[in-house]
matplotlib code that plots the C-alpha trace (Angstrom):
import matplotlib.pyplot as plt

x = [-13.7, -12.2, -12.6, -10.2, -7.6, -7.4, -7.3, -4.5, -2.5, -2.8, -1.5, 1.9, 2.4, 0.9, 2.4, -0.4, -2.8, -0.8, -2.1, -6.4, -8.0, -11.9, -14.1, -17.5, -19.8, -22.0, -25.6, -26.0, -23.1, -22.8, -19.2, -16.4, -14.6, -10.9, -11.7, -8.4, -5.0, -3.3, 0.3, 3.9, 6.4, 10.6, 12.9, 16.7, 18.7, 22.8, 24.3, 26.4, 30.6, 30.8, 28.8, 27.2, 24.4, 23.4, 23.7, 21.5, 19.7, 18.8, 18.0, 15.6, 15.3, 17.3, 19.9, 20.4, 23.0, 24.2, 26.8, 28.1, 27.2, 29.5, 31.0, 34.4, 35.0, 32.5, 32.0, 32.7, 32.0, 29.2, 27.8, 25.7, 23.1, 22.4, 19.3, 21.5, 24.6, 26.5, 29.6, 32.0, 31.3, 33.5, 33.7, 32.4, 34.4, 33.7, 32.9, 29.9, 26.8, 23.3, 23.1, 20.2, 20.1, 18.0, 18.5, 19.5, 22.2, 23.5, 22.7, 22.5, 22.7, 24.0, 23.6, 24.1, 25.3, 27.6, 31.1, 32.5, 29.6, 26.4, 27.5, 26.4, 27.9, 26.5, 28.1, 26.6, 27.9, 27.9, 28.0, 31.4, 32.7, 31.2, 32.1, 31.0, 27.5, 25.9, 26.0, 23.0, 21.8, 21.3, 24.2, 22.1, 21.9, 19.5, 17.6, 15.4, 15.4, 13.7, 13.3, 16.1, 19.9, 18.8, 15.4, 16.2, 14.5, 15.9, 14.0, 14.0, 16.7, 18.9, 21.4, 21.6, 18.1, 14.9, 14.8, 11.6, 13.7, 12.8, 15.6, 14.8, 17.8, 18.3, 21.0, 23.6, 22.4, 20.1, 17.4, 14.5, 11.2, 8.0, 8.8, 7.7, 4.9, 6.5, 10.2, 11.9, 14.8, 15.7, 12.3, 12.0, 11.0, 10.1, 8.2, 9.6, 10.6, 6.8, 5.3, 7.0, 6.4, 8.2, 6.9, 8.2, 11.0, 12.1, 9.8, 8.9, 6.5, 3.5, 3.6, 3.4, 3.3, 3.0, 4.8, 3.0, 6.4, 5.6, 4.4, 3.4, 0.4, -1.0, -1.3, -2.6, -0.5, 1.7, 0.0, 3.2, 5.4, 9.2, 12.0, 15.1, 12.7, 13.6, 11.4, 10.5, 8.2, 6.2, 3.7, 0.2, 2.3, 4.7, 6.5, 8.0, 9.9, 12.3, 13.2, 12.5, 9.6, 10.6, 11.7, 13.9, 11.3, 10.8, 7.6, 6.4, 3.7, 2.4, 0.6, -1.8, -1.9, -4.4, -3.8, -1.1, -1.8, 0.2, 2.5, 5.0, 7.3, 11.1, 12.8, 15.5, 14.2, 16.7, 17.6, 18.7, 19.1, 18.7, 16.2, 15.0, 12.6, 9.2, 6.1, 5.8, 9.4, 12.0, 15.0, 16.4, 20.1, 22.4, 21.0, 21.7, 19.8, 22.0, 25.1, 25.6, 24.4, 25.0, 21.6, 19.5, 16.1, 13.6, 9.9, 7.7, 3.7, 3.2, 0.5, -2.6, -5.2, -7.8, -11.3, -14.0, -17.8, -20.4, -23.4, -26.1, -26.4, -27.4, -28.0, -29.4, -30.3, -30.9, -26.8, -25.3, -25.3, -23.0, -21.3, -21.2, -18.2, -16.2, -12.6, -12.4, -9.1, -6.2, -4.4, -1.2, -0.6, -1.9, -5.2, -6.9, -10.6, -12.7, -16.4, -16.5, -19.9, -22.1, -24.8, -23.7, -23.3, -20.3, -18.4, -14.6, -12.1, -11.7, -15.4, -16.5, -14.4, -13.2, -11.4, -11.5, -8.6, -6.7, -7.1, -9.3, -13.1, -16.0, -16.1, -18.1, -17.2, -19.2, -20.5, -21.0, -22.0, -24.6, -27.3, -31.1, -33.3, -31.1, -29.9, -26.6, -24.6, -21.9, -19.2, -17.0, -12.9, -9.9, -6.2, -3.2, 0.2, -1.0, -4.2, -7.5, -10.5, -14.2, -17.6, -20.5, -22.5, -25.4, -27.4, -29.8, -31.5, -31.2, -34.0, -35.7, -35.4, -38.2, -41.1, -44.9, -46.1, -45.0, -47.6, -46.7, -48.9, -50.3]
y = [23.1, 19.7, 19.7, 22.9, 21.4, 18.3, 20.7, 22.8, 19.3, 18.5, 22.0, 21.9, 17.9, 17.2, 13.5, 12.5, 12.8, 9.4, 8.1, 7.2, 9.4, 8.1, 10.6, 10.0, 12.6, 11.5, 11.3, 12.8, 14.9, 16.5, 16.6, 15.2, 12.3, 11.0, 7.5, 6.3, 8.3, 10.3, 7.8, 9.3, 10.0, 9.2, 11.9, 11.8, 11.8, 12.1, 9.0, 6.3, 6.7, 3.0, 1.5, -1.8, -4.3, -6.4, -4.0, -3.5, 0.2, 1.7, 4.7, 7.2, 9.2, 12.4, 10.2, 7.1, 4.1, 1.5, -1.3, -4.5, -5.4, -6.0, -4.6, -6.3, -7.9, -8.7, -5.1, -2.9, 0.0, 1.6, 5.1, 7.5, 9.7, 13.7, 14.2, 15.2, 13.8, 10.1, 10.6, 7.5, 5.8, 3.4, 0.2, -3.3, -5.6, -8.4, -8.0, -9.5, -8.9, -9.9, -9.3, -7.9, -4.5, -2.2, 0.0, 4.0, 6.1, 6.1, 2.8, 0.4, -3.6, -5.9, -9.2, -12.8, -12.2, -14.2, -14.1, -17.5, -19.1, -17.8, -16.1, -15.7, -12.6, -10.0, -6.5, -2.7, 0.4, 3.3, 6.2, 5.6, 2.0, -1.1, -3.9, -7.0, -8.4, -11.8, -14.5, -15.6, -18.8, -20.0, -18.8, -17.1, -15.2, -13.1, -12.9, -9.7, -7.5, -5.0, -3.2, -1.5, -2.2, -3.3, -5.1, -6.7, -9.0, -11.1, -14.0, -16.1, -16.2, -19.3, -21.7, -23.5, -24.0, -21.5, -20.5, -20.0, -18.9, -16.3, -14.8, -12.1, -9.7, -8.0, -5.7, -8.8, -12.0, -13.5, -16.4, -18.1, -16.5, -17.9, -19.4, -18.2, -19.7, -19.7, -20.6, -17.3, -16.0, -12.6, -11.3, -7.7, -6.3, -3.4, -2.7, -3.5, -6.6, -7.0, -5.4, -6.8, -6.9, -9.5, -9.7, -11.3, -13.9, -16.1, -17.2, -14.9, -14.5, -12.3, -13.3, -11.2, -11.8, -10.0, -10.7, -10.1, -10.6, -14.7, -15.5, -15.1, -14.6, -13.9, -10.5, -9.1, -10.6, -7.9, -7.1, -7.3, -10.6, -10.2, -10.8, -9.1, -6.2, -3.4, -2.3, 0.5, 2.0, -0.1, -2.9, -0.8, 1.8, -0.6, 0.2, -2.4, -1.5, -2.6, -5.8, -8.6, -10.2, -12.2, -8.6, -6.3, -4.0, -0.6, -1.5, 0.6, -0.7, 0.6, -1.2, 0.0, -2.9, -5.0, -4.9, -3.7, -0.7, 0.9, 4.1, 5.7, 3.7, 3.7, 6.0, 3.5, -0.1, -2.3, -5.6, -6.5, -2.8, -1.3, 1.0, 2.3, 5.0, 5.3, 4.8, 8.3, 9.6, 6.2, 6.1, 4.1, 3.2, 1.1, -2.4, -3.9, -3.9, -4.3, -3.3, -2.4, 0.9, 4.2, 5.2, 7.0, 8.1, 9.3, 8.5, 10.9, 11.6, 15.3, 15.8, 17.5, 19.0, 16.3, 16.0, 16.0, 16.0, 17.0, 14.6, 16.0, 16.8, 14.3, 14.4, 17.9, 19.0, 22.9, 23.8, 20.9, 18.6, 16.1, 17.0, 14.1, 14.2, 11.7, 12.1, 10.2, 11.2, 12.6, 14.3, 12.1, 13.1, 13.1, 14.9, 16.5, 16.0, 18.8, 20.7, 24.4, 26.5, 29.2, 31.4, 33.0, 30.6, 29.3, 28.8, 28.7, 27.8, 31.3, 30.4, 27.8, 24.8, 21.4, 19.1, 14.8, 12.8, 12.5, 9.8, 9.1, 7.6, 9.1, 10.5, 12.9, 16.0, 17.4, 20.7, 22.6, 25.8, 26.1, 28.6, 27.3, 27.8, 29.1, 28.0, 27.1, 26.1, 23.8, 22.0, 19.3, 20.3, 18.6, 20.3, 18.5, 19.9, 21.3, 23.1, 22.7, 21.6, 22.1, 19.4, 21.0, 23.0, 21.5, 23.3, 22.7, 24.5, 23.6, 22.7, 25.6, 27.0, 25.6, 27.8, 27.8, 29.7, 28.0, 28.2, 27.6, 25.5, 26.9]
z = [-13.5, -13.7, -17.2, -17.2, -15.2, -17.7, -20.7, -18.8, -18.3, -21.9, -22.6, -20.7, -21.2, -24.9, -24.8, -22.8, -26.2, -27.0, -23.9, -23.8, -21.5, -20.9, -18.8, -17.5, -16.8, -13.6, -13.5, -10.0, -9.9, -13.3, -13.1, -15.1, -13.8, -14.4, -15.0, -16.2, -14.2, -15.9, -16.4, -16.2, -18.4, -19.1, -19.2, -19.7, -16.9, -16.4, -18.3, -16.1, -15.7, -16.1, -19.1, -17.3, -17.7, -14.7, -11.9, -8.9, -7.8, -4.4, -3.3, -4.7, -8.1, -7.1, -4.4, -6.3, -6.0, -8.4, -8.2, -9.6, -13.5, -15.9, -19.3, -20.4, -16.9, -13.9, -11.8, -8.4, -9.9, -7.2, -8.2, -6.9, -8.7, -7.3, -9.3, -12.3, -12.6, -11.4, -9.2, -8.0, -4.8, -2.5, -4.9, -4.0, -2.4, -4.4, -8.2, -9.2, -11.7, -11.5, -8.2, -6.1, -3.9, -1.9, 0.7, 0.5, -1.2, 2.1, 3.6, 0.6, 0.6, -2.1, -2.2, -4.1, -7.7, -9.9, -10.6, -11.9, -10.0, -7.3, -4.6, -1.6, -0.7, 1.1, 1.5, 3.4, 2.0, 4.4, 1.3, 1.3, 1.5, 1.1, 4.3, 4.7, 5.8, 6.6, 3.8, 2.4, 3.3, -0.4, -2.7, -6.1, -8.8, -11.0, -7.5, -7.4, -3.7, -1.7, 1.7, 3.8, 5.1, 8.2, 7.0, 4.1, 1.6, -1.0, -3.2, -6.6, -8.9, -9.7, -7.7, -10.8, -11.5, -11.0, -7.2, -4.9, -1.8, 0.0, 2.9, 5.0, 6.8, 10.2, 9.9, 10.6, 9.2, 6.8, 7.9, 5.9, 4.9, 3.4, -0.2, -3.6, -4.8, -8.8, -8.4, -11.0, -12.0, -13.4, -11.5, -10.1, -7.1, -4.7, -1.4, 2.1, 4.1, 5.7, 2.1, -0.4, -4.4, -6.7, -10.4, -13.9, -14.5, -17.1, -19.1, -19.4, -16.9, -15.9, -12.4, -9.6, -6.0, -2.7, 0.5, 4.1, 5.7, 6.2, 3.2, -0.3, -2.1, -5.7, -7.1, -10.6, -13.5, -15.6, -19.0, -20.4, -19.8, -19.4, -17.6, -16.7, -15.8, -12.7, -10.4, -8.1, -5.7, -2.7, -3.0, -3.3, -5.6, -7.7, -11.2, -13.4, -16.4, -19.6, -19.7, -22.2, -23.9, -27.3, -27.5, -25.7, -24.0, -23.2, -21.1, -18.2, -15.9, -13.0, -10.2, -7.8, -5.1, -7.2, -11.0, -13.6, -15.9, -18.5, -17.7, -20.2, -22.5, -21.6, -23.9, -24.4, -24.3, -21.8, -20.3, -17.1, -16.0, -12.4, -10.7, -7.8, -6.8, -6.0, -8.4, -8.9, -9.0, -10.7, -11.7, -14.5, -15.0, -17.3, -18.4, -22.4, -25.9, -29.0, -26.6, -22.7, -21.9, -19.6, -20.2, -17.1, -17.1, -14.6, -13.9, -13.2, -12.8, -12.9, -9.9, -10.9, -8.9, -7.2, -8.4, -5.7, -5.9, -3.1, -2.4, -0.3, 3.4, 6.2, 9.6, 9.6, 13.2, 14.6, 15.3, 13.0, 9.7, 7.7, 4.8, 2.4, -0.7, -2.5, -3.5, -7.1, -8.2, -5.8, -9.1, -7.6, -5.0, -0.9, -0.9, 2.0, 2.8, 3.5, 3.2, 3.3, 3.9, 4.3, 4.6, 0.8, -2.7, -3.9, -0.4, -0.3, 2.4, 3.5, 4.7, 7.6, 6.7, 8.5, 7.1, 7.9, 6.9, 3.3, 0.1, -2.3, -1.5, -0.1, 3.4, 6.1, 7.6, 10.7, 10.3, 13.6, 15.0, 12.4, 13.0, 13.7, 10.7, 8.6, 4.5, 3.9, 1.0, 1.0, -1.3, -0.8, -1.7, -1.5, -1.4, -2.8, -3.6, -6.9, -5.0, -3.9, -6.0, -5.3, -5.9, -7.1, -4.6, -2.4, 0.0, 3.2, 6.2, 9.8, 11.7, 13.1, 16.5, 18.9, 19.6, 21.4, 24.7, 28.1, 31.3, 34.3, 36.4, 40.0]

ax = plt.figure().add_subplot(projection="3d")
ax.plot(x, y, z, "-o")
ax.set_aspect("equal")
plt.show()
């Protein structure tokens, strides 16, 4: 059945025969299993108004926002992306490039940037204007951002020389977090204020680290090294992309809280462009190669249905037993954990069914109101937003009913 599914994905999205799929076939189970995701794809999206390298992103892929860069002259151009097309926003008070940003379409933060020197400018746009917001403490540039309006984060970049500072915002002004432990510029990042992600830098740099909201600590490297990279997503669901290597790059990578594996190329290989996004849904926009771009493109990893398998029944007692399954792929999106069974083969969820909890791992449902003595059959299944899946079947037979003659003593 999984099998199927793969072979259906492979129909609809042939691209992914340039990408290795490995499975394993499982000596207990019997089943295929996806050993390596399925990675996401670039598509074209609705090019920039304003051609500009060295902007900053917020938002999400289908309610986007860009600001700052520059072309001919340093930027306020601020735009906003419907899922198809860019439209003009309220521009920035104070032009500026290289910049960092995060936030939402309609509550989005700038901050630092460079314009004739560091700034340390900090400005809220309210999806219509942009006013002004605390300073930063340390005036910067090429510093990389994450988190919301009113829970900030900013770190690296330069003052003049490579940065380690990390600043962390309330909604009103900016004071000092835990440092970097690699001082970077032109490093990207993504997560929230307490979960943050910063990876790159000049260098360039593989580094990556994660941010607890007090301090910093070593994640898995990138595979590929660059800088002036973008960034997307949270920190146990990170994507990295373009930027430069000895090359200008067209990199994806996507990271999973622990390491860094390949996703799909950038149809356009950039520097110093802006994203935003989540892991599974990015959003691409602007950035340089041999000249400054207006290029967007959008991230996404088509959702499949979740493999599951069954392992055997525990616990078995006259009225009730433990299901045992294992969710090994969630197809890519949220999937529910249940067991399904009865008294006929090949149980469904239109039969006796309960569920326990979502994600991928093993786990246990309790059965209940099982019949004394009696067979059952039973299969682990899992539902996602592209369906349900089913493990291979298992069965068992409750405990029988107690019997014997009873006296009564006179």
């Amino acid at each position: 059945m999984v099998l199927n599914k793969i072979l259906q994905y492979i129909k609809v999205h042939p691209q992914i025969l340039l990408i290795p799929v490995v499975l394993l076939v499982s000596h207990f189970s019997k089943e295929p299993i996806l050993l390596f995701a399925l990675t996401g794809t670039w598509s074209a999206g609705g090019n920039l108004s304003a051609i500009r390298n060295g902007l900053a992103g917020a938002g999400t892929q289908d309610a986007g926002l860009v600001f700052g860069g520059y072309d001919t002259a340093y930027s306020v151009v601020t735009e906003e992306y419907s899922g198809t097309a860019w439209s003009a926003g309220g521009d920035l008070a104070s032009a500026r490039q290289l910049l960092g940003g995060c936030g939402t379409q309609t509550a989005g933060l700038s901050f630092g940037g460079y314009n004739a020197g560091v700034m340390d400018t900090t400005e809220e746009y309210n999806e219509s204007t942009w006013s002004s917001g605390g300073a930063l403490g340390t005036a910067k540039s090429k510093l990389a951002g994450c988190g919301t309006q009113t829970a900030g984060l900013s770190f690296g970049g330069t003052t003049g020389s490579d940065s380690a500072i990390t600043e962390e915002y309330n909604g009103t002004s900016w004071t000092s977090g835990g440092a970097l432990s690699t001082a970077r510029r032109s490093l990207a990042g993504c997560g929230t204020q307490t979960a943050g992600l910063s990876f790159g830098g000049v260098g360039p740099l593989a580094t990556t680290e994660e941010y607890s909201g007090t301090a910093w600590s070593s994640g898995g490297s990138l595979s590929t090294a660059r800088n002036g990279l973008a960034g997307a997503g949270t920190q146990s669901a990170g994507l990295s992309f373009g930027g430069y290597g000895g090359t200008v790059s067209a990199v994806t990578e996507e990271y999973n809280g622990t390491s860094w594996t390949s996703g799909g190329a950038l149809s356009t290989a950039r520097q110093d462009l802006a994203g935003c996004g989540t892991q599974a849904a990015g959003l691409s926009a602007g950035g340089r190669d041999a000249s400054y771009s207006a290029v967007t493109e959008e991230y996404t990893i088509s959702i499949i249905a979740p493999t599951v398998t069954t392992q055997a029944v525990s616990s078995i007692e006259k009225e009730t037993a433990t299901g045992n399954g294992t969710i090994t792929d969630d197809g890519g999106a949220t999937a529910t954990r249940g067991m399904c069974w009865d008294t006929s083969a090949t149980p469904t969820t239109a039969d006796s069914h309960a569920t326990n909890g979502t994600g991928e791992g093993a786990y246990t449902v309790a059965m209940t109101g099982l019949v004394a003595g009696t067979k059952y059959y039973v299969r682990a299944y899992a539902t996602n937003s592209e369906g349900t899946s089913y493990g291979s079947e298992v069965n068992f037979t409750t405990l029988a009913a107690a019997t014997g003659n009873f006296f009564r003593l006179f």
